[in-house]
PDB file of N, CA, C and O in Angstrom:
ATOM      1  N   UNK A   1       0.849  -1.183   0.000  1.00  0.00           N
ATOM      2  CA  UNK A   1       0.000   0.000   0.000  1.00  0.00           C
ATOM      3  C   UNK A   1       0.896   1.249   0.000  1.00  0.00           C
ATOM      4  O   UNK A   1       1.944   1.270   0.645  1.00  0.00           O
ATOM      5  N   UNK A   2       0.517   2.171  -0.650  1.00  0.00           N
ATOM      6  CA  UNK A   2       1.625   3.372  -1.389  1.00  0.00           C
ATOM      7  C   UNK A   2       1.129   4.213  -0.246  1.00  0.00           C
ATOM      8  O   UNK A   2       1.810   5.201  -0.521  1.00  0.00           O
ATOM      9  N   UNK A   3       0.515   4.547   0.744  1.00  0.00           N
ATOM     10  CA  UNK A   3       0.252   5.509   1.808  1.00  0.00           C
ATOM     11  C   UNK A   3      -0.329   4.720   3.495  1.00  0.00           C
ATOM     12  O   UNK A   3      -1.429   4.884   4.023  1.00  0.00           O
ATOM     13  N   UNK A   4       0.572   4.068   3.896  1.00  0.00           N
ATOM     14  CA  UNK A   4       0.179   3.395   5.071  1.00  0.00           C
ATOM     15  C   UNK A   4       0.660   4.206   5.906  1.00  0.00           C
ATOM     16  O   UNK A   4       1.237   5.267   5.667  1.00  0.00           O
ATOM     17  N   UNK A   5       0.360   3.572   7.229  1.00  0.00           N
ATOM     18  CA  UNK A   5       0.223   3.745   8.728  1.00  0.00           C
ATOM     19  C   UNK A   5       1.882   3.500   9.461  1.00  0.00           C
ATOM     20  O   UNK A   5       1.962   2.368   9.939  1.00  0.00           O
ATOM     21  N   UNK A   6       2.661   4.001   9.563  1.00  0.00           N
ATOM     22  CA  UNK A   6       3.787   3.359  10.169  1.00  0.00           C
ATOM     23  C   UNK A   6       4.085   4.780  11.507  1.00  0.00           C
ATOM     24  O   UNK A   6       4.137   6.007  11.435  1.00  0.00           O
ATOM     25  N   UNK A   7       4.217   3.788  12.609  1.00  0.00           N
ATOM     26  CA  UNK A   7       4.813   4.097  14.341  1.00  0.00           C
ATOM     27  C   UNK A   7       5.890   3.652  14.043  1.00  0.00           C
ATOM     28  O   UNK A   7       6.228   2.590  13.520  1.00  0.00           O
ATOM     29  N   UNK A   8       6.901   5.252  14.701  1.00  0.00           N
ATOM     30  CA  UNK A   8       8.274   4.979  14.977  1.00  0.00           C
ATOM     31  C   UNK A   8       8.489   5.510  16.445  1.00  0.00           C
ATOM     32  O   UNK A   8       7.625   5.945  17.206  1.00  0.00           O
ATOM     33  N   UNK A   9       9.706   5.386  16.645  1.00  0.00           N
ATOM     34  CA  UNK A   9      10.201   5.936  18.370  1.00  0.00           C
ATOM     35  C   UNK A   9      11.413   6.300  18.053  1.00  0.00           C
ATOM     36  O   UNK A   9      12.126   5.580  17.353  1.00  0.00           O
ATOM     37  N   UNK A  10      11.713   7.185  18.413  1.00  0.00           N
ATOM     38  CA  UNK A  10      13.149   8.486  18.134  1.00  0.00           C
ATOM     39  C   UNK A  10      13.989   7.794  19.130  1.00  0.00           C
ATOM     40  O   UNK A  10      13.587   7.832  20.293  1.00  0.00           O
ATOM     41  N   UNK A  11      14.904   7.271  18.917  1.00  0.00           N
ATOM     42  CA  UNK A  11      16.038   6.442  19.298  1.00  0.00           C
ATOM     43  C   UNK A  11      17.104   7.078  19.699  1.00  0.00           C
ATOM     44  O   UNK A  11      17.654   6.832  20.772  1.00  0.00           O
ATOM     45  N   UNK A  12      17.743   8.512  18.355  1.00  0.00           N
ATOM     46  CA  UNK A  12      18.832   9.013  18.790  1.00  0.00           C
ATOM     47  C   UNK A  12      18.479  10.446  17.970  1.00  0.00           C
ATOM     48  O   UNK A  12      17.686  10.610  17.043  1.00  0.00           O
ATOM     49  N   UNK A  13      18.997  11.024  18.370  1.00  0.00           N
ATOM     50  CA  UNK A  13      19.062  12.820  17.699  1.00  0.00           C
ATOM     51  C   UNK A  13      20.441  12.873  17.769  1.00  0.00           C
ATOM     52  O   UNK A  13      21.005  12.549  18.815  1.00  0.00           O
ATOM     53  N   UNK A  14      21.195  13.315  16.588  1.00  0.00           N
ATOM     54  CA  UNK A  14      22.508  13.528  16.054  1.00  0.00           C
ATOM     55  C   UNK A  14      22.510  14.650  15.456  1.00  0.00           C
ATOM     56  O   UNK A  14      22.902  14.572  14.292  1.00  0.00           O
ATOM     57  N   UNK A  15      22.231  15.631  15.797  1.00  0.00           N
ATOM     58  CA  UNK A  15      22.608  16.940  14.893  1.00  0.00           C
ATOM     59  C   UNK A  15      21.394  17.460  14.450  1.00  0.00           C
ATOM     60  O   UNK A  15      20.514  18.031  15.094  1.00  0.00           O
ATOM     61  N   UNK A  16      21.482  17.100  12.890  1.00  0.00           N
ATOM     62  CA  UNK A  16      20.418  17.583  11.772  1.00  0.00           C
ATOM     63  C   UNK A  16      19.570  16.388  11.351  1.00  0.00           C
ATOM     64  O   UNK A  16      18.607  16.292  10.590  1.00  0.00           O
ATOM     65  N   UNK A  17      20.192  15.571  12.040  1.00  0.00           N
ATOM     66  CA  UNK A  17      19.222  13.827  11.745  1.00  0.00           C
ATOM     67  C   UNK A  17      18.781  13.165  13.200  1.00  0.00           C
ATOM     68  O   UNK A  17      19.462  13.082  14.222  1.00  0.00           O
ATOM     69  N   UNK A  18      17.913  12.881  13.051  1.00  0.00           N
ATOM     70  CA  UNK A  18      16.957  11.595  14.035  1.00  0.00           C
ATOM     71  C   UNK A  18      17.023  10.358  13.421  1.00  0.00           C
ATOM     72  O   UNK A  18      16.782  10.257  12.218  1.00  0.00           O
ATOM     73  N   UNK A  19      17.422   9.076  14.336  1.00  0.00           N
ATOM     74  CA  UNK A  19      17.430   7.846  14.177  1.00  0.00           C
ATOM     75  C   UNK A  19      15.980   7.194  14.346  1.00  0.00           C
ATOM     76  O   UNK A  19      15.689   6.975  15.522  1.00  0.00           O
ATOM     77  N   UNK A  20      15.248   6.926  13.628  1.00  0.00           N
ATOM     78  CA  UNK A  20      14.392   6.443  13.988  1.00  0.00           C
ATOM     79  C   UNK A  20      13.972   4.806  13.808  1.00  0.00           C
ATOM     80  O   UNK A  20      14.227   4.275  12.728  1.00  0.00           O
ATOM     81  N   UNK A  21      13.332   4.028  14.874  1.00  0.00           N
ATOM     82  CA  UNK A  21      12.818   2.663  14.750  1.00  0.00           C
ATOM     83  C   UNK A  21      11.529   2.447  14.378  1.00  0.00           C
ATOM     84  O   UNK A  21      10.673   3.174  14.881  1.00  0.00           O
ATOM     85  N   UNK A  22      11.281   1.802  13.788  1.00  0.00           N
ATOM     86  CA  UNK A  22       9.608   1.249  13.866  1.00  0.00           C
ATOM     87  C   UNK A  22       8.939   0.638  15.313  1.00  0.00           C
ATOM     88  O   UNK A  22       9.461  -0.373  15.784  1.00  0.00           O
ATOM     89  N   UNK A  23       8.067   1.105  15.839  1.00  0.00           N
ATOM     90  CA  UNK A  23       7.766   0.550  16.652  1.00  0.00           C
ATOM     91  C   UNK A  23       7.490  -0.945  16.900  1.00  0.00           C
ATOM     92  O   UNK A  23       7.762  -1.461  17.984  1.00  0.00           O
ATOM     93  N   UNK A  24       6.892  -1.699  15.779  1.00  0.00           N
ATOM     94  CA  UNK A  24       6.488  -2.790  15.564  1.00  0.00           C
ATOM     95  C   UNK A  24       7.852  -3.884  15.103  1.00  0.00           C
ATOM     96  O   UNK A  24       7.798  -5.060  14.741  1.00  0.00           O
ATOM     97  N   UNK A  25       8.976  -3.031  15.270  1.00  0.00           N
ATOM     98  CA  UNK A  25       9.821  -4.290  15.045  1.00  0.00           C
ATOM     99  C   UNK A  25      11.206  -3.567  15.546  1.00  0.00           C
ATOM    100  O   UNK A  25      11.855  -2.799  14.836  1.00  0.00           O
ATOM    101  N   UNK A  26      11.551  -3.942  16.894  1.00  0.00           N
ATOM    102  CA  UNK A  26      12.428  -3.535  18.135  1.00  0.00           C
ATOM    103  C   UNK A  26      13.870  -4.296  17.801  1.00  0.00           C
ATOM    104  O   UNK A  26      14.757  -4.392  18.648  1.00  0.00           O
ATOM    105  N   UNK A  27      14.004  -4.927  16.187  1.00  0.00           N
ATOM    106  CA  UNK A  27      15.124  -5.540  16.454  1.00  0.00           C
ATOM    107  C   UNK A  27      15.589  -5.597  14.749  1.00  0.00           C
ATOM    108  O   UNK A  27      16.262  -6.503  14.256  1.00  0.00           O
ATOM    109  N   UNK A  28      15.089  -4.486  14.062  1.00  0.00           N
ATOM    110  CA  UNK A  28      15.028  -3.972  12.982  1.00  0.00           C
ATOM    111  C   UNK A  28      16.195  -2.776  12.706  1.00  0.00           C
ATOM    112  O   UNK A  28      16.594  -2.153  13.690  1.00  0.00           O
ATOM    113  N   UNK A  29      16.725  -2.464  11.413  1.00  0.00           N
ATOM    114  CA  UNK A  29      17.575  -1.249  11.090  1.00  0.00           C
ATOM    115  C   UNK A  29      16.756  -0.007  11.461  1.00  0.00           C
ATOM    116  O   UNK A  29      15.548   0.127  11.262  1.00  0.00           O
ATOM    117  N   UNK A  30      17.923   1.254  12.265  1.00  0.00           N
ATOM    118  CA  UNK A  30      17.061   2.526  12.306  1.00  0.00           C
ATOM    119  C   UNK A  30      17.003   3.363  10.781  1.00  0.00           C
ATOM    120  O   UNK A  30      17.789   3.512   9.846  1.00  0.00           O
ATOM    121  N   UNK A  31      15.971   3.695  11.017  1.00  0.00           N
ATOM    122  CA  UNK A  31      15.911   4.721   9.547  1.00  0.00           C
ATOM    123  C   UNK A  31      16.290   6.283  10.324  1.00  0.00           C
ATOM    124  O   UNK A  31      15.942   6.857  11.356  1.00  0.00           O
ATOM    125  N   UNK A  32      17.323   6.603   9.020  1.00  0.00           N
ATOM    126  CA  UNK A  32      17.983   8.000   9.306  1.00  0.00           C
ATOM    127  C   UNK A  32      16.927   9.188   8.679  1.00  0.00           C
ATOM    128  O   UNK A  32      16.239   8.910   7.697  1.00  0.00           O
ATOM    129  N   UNK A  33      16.866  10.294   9.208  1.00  0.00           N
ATOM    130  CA  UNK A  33      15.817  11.314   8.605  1.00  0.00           C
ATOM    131  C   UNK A  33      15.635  12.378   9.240  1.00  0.00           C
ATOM    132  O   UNK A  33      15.120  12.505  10.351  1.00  0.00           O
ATOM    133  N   UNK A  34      16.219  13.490   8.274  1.00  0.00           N
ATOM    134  CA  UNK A  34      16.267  14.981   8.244  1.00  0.00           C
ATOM    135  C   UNK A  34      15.452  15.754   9.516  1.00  0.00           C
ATOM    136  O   UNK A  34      14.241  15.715   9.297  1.00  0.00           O
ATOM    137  N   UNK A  35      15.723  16.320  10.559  1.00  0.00           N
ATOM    138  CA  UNK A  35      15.365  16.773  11.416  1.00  0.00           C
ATOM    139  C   UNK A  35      14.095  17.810  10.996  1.00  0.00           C
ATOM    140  O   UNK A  35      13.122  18.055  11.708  1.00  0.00           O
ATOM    141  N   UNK A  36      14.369  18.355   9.636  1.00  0.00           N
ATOM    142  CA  UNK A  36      13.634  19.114   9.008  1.00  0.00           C
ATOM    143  C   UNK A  36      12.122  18.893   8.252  1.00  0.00           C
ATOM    144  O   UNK A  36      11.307  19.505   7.562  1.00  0.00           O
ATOM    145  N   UNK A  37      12.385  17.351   8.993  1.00  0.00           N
ATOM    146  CA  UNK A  37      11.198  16.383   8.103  1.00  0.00           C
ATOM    147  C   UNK A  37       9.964  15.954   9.274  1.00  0.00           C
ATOM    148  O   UNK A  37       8.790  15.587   9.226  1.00  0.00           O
ATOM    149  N   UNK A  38      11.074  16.260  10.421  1.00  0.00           N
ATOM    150  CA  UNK A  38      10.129  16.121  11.288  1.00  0.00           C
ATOM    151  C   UNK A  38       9.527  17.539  12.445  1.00  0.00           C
ATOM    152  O   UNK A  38       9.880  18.713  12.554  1.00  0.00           O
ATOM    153  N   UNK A  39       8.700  16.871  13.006  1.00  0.00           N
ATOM    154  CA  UNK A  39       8.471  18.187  13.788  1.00  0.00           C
ATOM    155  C   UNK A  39       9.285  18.744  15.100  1.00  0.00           C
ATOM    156  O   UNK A  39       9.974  18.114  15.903  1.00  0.00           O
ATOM    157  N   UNK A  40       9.055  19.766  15.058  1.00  0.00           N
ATOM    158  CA  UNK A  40      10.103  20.468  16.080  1.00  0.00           C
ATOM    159  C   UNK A  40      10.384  19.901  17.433  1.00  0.00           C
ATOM    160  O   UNK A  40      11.487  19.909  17.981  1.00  0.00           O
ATOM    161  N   UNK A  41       9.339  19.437  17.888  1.00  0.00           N
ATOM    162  CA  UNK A  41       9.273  19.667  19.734  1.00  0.00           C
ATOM    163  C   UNK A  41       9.822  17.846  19.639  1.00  0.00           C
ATOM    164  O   UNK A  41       9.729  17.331  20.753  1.00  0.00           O
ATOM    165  N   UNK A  42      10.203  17.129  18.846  1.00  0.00           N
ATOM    166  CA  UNK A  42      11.130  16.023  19.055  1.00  0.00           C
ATOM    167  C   UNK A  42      12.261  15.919  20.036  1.00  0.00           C
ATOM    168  O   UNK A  42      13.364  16.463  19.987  1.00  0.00           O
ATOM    169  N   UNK A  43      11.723  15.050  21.001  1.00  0.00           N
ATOM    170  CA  UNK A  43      12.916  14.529  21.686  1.00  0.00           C
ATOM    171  C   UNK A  43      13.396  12.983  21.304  1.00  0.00           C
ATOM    172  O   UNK A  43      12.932  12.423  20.311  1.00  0.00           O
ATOM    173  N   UNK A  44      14.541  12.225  22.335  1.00  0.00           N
ATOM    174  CA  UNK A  44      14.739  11.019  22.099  1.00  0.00           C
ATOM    175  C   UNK A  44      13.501   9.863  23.157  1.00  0.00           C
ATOM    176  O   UNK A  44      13.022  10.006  24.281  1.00  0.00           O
ATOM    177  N   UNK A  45      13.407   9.104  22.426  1.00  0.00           N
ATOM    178  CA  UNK A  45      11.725   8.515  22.876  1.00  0.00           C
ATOM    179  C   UNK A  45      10.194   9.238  22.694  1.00  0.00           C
ATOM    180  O   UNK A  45       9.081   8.894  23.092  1.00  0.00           O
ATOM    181  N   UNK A  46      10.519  10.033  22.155  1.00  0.00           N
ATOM    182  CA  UNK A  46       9.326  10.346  21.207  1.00  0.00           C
ATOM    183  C   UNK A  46       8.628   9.602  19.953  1.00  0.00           C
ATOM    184  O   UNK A  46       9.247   9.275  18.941  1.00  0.00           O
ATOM    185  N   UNK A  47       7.284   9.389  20.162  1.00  0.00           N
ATOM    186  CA  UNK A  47       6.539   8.446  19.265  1.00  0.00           C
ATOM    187  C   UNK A  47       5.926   9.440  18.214  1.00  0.00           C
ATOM    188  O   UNK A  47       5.492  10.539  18.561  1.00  0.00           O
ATOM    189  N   UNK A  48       5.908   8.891  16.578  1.00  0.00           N
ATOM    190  CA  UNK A  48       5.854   9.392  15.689  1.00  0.00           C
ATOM    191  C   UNK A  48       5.313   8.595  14.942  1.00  0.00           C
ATOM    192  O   UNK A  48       5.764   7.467  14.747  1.00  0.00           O
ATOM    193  N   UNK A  49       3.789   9.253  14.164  1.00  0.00           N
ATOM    194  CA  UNK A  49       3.318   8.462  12.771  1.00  0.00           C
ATOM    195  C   UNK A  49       3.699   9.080  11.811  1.00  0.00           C
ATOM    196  O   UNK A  49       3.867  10.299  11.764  1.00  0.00           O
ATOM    197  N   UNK A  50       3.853   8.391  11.050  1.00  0.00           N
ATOM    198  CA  UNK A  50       4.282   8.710   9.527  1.00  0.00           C
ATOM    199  C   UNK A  50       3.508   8.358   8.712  1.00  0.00           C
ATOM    200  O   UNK A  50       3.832   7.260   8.259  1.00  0.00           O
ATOM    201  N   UNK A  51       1.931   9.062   7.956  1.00  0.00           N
ATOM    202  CA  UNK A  51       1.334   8.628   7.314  1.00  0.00           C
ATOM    203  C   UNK A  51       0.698   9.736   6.088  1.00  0.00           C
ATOM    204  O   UNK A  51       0.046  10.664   6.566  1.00  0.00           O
ATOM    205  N   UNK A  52       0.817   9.721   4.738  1.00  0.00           N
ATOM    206  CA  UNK A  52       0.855  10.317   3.876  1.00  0.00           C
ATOM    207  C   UNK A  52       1.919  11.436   3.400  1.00  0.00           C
ATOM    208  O   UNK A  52       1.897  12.372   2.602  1.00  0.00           O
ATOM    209  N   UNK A  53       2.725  10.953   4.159  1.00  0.00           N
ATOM    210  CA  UNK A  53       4.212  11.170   3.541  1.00  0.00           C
ATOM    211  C   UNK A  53       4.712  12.313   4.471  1.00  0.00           C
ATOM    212  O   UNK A  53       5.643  13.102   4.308  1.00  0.00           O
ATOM    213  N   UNK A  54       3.729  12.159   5.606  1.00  0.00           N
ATOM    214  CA  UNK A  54       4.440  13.194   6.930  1.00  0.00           C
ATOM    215  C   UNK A  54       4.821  12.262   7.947  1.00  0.00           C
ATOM    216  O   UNK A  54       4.757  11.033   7.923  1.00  0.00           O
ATOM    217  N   UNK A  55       5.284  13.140   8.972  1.00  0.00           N
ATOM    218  CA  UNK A  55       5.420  12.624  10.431  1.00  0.00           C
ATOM    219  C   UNK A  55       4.317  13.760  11.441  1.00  0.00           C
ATOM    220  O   UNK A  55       3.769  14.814  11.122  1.00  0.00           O
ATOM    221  N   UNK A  56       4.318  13.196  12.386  1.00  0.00           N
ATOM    222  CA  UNK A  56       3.258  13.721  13.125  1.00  0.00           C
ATOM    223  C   UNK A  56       3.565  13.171  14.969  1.00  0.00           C
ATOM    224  O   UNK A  56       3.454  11.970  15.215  1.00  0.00           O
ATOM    225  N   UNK A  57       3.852  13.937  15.861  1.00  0.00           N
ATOM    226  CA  UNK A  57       4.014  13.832  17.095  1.00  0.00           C
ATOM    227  C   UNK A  57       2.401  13.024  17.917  1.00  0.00           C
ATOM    228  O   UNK A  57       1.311  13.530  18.183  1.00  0.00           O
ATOM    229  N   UNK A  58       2.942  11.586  18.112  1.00  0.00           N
ATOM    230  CA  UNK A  58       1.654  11.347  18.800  1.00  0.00           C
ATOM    231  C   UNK A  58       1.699  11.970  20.556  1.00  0.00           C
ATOM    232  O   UNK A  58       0.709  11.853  21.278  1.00  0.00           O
TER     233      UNK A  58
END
């Protein structure tokens, strides 16, 4: 499906990039992604959907 539902959890903040995991799979590669992509008030352990090609602070 070209626009799904995906939960992540902010793992690490490095600068200008956030590490992020999928929630649904704790033993999976982090995906790297532009601080600029996400929303501001991000910390580390912050939960995030990503659905229609945003992110969004749950």
């Amino acid at each position: 499906m070209l626009f799904e539902t995906i939960y992540y959890v902010v793992e690490l903040i490095d600068g200008d990039y956030a590490h992020l995991r999928k929630m649904d799979d704790e033993s999976g590669d982090l995906k790297l992604v532009a601080r600029a992509l996400l929303p501001e008030a991000i910390s580390t352990g912050s939960k995030l959907k990503y659905e229609m090609m945003q992110y969004e602070l749950m």
